[in-house]
C-alpha positions as CSV (number, residue, x, y, z in Angstrom):
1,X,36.6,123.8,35.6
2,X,37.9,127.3,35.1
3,X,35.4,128.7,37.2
4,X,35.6,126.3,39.8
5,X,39.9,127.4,39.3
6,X,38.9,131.3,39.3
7,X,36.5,130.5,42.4
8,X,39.2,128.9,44.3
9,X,42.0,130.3,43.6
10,X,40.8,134.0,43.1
11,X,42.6,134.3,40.2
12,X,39.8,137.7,38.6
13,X,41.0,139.1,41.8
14,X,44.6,138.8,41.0
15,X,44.1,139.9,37.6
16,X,45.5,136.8,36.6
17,X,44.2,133.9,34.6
18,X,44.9,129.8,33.7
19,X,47.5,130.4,31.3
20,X,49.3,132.8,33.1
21,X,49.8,131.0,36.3
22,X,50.2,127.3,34.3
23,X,53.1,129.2,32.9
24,X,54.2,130.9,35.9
25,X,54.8,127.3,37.4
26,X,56.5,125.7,34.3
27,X,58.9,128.7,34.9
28,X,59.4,128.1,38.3
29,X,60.0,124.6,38.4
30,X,62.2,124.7,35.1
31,X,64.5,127.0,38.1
32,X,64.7,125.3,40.5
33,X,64.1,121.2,39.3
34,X,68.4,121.3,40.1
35,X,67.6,120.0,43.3
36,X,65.7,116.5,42.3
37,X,69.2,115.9,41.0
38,X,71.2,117.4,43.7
39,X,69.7,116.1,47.2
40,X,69.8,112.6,46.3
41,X,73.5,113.0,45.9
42,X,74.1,114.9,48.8
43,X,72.2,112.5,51.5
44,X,73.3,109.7,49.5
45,X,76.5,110.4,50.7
46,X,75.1,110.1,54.5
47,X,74.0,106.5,54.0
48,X,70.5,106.9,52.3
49,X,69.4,105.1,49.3
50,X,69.9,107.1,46.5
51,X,66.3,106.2,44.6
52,X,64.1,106.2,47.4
53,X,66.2,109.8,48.1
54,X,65.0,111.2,44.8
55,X,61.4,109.7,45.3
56,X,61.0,111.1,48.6
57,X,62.6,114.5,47.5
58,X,59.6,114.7,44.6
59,X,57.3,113.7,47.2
60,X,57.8,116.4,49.6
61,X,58.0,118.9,47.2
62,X,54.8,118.1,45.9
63,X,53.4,117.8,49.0
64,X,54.7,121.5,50.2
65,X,53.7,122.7,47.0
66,X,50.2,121.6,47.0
67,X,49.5,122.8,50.8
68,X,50.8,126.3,49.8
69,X,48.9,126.5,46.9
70,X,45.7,124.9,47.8
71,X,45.2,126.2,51.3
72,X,47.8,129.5,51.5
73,X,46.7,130.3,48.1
74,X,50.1,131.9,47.3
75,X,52.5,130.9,44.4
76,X,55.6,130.1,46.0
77,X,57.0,126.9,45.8
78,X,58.6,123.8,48.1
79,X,61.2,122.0,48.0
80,X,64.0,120.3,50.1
81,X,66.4,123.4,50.9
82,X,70.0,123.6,50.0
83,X,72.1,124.0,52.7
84,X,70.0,122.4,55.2
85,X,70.4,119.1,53.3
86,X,74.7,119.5,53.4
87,X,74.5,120.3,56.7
88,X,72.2,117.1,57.6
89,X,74.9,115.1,55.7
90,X,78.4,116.8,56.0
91,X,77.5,118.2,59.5
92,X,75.1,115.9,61.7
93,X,76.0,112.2,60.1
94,X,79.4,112.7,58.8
95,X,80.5,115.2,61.1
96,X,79.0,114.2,64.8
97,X,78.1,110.4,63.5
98,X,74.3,110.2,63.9
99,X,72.8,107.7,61.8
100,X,70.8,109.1,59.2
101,X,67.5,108.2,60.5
102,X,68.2,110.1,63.9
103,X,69.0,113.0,62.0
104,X,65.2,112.5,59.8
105,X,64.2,112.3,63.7
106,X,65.6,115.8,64.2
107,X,64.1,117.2,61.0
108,X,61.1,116.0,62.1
109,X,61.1,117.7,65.3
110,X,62.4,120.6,63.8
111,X,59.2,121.0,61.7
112,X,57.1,120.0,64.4
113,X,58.5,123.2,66.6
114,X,58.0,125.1,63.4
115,X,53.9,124.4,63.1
116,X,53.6,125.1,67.2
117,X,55.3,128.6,66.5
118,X,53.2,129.4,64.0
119,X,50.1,127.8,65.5
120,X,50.8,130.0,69.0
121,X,51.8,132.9,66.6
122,X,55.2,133.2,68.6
123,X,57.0,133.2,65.0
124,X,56.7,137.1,65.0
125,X,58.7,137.8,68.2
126,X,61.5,135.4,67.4
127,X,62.2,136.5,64.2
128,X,62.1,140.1,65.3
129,X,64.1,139.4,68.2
130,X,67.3,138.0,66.2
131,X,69.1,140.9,65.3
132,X,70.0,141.4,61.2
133,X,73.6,141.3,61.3
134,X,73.7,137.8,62.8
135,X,70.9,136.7,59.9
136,X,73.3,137.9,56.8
137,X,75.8,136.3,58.7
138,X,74.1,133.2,58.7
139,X,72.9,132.9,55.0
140,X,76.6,133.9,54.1
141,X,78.2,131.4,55.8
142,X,75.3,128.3,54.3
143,X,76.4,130.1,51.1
144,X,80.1,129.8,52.4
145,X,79.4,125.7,53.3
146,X,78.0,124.6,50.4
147,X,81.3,126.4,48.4
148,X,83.2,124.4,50.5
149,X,81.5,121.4,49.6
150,X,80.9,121.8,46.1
151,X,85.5,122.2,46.1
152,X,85.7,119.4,48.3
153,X,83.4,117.0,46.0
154,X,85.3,118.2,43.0
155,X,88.7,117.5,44.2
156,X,89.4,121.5,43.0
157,X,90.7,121.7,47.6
158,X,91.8,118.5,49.1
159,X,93.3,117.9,52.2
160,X,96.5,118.8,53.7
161,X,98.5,117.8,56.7
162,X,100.1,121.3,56.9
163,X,97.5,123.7,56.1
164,X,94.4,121.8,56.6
165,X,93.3,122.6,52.7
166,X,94.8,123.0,49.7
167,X,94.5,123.0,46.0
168,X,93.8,119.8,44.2
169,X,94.9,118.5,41.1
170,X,92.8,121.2,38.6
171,X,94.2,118.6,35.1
172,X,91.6,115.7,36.5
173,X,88.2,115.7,35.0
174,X,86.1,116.1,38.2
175,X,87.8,119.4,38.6
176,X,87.5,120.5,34.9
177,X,83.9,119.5,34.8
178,X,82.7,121.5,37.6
179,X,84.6,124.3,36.6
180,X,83.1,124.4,33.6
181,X,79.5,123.9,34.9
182,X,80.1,126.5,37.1
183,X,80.9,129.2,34.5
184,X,78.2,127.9,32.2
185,X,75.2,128.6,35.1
186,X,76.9,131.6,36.0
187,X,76.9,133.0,33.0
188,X,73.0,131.5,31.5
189,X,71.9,133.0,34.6
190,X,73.7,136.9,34.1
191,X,72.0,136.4,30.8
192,X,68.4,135.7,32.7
193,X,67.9,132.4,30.7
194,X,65.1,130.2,32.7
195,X,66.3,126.9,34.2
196,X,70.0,127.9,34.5
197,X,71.4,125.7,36.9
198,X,69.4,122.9,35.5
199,X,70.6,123.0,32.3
200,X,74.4,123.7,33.1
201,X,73.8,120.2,35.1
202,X,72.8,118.3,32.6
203,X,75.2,120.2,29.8
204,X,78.1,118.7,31.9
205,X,76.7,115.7,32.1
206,X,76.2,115.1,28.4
207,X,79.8,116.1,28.3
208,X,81.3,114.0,30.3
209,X,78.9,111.0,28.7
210,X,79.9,112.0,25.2
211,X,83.9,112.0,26.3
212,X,83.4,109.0,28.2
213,X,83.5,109.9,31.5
214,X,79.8,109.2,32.5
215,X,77.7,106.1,31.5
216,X,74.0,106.5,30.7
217,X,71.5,104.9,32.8
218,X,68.5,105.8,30.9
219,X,65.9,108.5,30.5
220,X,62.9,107.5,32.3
221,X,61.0,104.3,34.1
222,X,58.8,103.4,36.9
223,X,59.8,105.4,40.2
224,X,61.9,103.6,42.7
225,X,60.8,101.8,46.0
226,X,61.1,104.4,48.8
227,X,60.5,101.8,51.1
228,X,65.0,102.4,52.4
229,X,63.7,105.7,53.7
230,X,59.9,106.1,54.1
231,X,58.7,106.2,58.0
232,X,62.2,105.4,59.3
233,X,63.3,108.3,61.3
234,X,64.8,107.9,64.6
235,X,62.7,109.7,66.8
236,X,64.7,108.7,69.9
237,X,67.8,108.9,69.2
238,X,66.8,112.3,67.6
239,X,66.1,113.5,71.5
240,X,69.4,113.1,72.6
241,X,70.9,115.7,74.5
242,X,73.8,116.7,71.9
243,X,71.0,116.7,68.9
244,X,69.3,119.6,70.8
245,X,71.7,122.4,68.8
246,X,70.8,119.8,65.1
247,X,67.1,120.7,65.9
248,X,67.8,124.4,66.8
249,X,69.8,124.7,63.5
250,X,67.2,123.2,61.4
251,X,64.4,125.2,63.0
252,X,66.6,128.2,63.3
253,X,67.7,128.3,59.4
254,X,64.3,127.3,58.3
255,X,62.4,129.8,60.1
256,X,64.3,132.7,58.5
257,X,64.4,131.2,55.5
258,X,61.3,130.9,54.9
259,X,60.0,133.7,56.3
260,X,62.7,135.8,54.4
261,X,61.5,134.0,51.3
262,X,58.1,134.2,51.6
263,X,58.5,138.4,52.2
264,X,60.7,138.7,49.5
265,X,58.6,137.0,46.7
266,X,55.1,138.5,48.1
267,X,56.7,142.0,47.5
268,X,57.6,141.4,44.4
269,X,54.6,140.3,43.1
270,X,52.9,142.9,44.8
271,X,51.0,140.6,47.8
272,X,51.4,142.3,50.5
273,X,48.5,144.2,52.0
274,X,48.6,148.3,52.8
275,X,50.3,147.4,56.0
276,X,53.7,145.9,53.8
277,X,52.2,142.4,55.9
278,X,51.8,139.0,54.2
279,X,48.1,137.8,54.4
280,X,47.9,134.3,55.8
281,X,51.2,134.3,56.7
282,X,50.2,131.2,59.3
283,X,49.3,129.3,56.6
284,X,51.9,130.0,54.8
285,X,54.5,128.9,57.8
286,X,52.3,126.1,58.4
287,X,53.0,124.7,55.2
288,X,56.3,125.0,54.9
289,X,56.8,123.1,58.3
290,X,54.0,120.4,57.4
291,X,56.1,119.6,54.4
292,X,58.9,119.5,56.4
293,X,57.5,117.1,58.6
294,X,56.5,114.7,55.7
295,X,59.9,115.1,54.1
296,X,61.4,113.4,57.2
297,X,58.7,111.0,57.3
298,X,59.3,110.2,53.9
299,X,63.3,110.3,53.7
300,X,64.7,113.8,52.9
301,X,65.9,116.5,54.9
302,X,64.1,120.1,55.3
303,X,61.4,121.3,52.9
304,X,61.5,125.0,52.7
305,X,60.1,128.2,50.5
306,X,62.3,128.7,47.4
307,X,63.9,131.8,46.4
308,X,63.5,130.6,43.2
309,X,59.7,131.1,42.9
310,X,60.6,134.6,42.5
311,X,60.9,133.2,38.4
312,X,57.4,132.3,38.4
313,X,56.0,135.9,39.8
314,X,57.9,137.3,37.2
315,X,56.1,135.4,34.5
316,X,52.9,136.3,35.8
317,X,51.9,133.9,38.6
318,X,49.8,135.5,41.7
319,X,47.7,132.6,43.3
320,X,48.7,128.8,44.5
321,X,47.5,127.7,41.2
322,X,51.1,128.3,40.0
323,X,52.1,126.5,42.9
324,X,50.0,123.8,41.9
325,X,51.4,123.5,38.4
326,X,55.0,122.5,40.0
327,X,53.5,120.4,42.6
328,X,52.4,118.3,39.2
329,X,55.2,118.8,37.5
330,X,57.6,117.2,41.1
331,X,55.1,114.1,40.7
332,X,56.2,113.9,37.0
333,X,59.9,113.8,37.8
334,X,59.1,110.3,39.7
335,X,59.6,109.0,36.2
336,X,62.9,109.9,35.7
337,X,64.7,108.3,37.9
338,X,67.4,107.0,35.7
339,X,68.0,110.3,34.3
340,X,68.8,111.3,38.4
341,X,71.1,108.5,38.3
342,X,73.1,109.4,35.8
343,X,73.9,112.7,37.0
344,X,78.0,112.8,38.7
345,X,78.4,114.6,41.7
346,X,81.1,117.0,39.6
347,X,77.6,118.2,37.7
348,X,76.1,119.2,40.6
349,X,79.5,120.7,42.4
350,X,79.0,123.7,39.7
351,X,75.0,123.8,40.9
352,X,76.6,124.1,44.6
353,X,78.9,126.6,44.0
354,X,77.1,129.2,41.9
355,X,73.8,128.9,44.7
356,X,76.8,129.5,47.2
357,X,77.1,132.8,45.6
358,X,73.9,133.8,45.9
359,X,73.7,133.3,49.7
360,X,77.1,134.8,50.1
361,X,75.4,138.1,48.8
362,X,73.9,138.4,51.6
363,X,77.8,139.8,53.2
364,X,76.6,143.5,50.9
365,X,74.2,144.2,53.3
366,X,75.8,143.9,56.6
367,X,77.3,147.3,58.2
368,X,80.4,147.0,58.1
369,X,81.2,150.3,59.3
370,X,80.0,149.2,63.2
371,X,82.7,146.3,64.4
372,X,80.6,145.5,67.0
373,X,78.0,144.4,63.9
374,X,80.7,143.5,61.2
375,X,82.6,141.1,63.8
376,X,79.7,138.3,64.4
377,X,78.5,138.8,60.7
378,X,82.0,137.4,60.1
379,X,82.5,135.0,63.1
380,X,78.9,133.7,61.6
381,X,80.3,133.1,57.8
382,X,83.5,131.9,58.2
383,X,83.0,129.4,61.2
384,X,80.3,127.3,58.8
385,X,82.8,126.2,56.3
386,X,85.6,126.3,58.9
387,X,83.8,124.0,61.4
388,X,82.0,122.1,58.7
389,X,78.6,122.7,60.7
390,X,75.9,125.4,60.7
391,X,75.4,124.4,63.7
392,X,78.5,125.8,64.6
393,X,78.5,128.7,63.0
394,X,75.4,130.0,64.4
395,X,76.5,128.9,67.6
396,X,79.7,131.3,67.6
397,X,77.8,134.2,66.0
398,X,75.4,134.5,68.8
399,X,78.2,134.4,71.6
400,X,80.6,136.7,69.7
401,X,77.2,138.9,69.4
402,X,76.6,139.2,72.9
403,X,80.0,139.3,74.3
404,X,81.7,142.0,71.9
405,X,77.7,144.2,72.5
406,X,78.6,143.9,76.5
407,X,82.1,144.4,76.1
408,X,81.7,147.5,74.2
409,X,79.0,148.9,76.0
410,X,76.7,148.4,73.9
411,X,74.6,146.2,76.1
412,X,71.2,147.7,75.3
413,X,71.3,146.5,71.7
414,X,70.7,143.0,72.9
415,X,67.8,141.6,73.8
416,X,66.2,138.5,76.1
417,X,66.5,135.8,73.9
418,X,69.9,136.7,72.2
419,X,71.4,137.0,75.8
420,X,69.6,133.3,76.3
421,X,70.8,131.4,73.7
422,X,74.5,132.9,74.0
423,X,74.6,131.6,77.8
424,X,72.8,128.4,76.5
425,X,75.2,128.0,73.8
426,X,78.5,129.0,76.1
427,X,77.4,126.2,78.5
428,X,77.1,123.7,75.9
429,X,80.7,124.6,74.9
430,X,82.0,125.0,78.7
431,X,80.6,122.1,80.2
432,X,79.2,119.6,77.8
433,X,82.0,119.6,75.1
């Protein structure tokens, strides 16, 4: 068995061995298992069944997990991305009222354009051809959204006639709770402890068990039917005209998402080749947008490279083996369903908030010192939470991009497709509403 592991995977190569990368994956799941508790909660709230949410969320997982690491060979792991998952609820059922199974349909199609890009290798020239400011600007202002939720599902801002938002009623529970979760994550993570987030989630929901203001639904049984979610994307009503921006957004965010990620941990753990490239990057990209694929097929929103497989390179992990290990670990999870259930949504609002930092540190690097860069990084961040919508966000960053370039001169820092998609997404606004 291990030589049929250290033939596969190449692990003599990598200078790595069984143990190493078994633990690499514990460690890697351990950070970022906070989303088999979080997604169901958040498309939960768009109409989906809550248990065949968290099935299909361990599922897809898996499934990306297992591609990466079997064929790509790299030790990164999948999962349903945050961000992407608020805006499929908050922004494309919620806010424009598709039905949750067109917006699957979207996913679906999203993923589908992601595997032909990286099929016809034309991944390369979009991503160089977005410039950098509008990409900080558009992780800040995910980071931005999911802050906004994570208040919002709190009751910590609440509605006002006057001035659209203000603060809620900080002396009720919710607000305490997620508060408190918040700090605690926040700070287990400053002090590097593995499975942060997790871990302030279910601290605050022991709490609020313990003071009464949870019930327990049990620890673990036989996974739930995913039968509410499984094959029924909307692929029709997912071609409508007005869904056209919803499967741009989800393309557009997972794209550099995942190629950001996938850069990001491979140089850290020392992958990339004397040319500062990612070998089988295809692969790579194909995965991610097969398992995004299946994920809509089975009932979840976007599967993406996580951040958070940076842990596991840390602890030693160099090949898909580690990959592998979470994959296992995802199909494991299926059996504690109850324990998923009995997580509140003020646990997870402190989850929200801290990962909302994270992306929001994106804002260091933009140049704030060129206005005609600094504007659209802003326009980007703030329109997200503003407008409730990535969508939105990325929308305005693009045409505030373009017009303050031309209007300052500065026309040849654009470039074909940035022009393109401005005028694309001007008309939309113009003439279509």
């Amino acid at each position: 068995m291990k030589r049929f592991l250290d033939n596969h995977f190449k692990l003599t190569e990598h200078k790595t061995n069984v143990k190493t990368e078994v633990i690499a994956g514990i460690t890697t799941f351990l950070t970022m298992a906070y989303i088999i508790f979080v997604n169901p909660s958040i498309l939960s709230e768009a109409g989906m069944d809550y248990g065949a949410v968290f099935v299909a969320t361990c599922l897809a997982a898996a499934i990306g997990c297992l591609i990466m690491g079997i064929w790509a060979n790299y030790p990164i792991a999948q999962a349903p991305g945050m961000g992407l998952n608020a805006f499929f609820t908050y922004g494309v059922v919620l806010g424009m009222g598709y039905t949750w199974e067109a917006a699957l349909g979207a996913v679906f199609f999203s993923g589908l354009c992601f595997f032909l890009l990286s099929v016809f290798k034309i991944r390369e020239w979009i991503i160089n051809s977005i410039p950098l400011s509008l990409r900080l600007g558009i992780a800040a202002g995910i980071g931005l959204f999911l802050a906004m939720i994570a208040l919002k599902n709190a009751g910590i801002v609440v509605a006002n006639p006057a001035t659209f938002v203000a603060l809620g009623d900080l002396s009720q529970p919710p607000a305490i709770y997620a508060l408190l979760g918040f700090f605690v994550i926040t700070a287990l993570a400053y002090l590097k402890v593995t499975g942060a987030v997790m871990i302030g989630i279910l601290g605050i929901t022991v709490i609020a068990m313990l003071l009464g203001h949870n019930e327990y639904a049990g620890l673990m049984s036989m996974p739930p039917s995913i039968a509410p979610t499984f094959m029924a994307m909307d692929l029709m009503g997912a071609l409508d005209v007005a869904m056209l921006s919803v499967i741009f957004a989800f393309l557009f965010v997972d794209l550099f998402d995942t190629s950001g990620t996938l850069v990001g941990v491979a140089q850290r753990g020392k992958l990339l080749d004397k040319d500062g490239k990612l070998p089988r990057l295809g692969r790579a990209m194909m995965a991610d947008s097969g398992a995004s694929m299946a994920g809509a097929a089975l009932g979840t929103s976007t599967t993406t490279s996580y951040i958070e497989s940076t842990a596991g390179i840390v602890s030693g992990g160099r090949t898909g083996l580690t990959a592998v290990v979470v994959a296992i670990l995802f199909l494991a999870s299926l059996f504690f369903a109850p324990l998923a259930g009995s997580i509140p949504a003020y646990a997870t609002a402190g989850a929200l908030l801290y990962v909302a930092v994270l992306m929001a540190g994106s804002l260091a690097h933009a140049n704030w010192d060129d206005p005609t860069d600094a504007a659209p990084v802003l326009i980007a961040a703030l329109a997200m939470p503003l407008t409730f919508s990535i969508a939105e966000g990325i929308a305005l960053g693009f045409i505030s991009y373009a017009a303050i370039k031309t209007l300052s001169g500065r026309f040849k820092d654009l470039n074909p497709a940035v022009i393109l998609l401005a005028l694309l997404f001007a008309f939309k606004y113009l003439f279509l509403g």
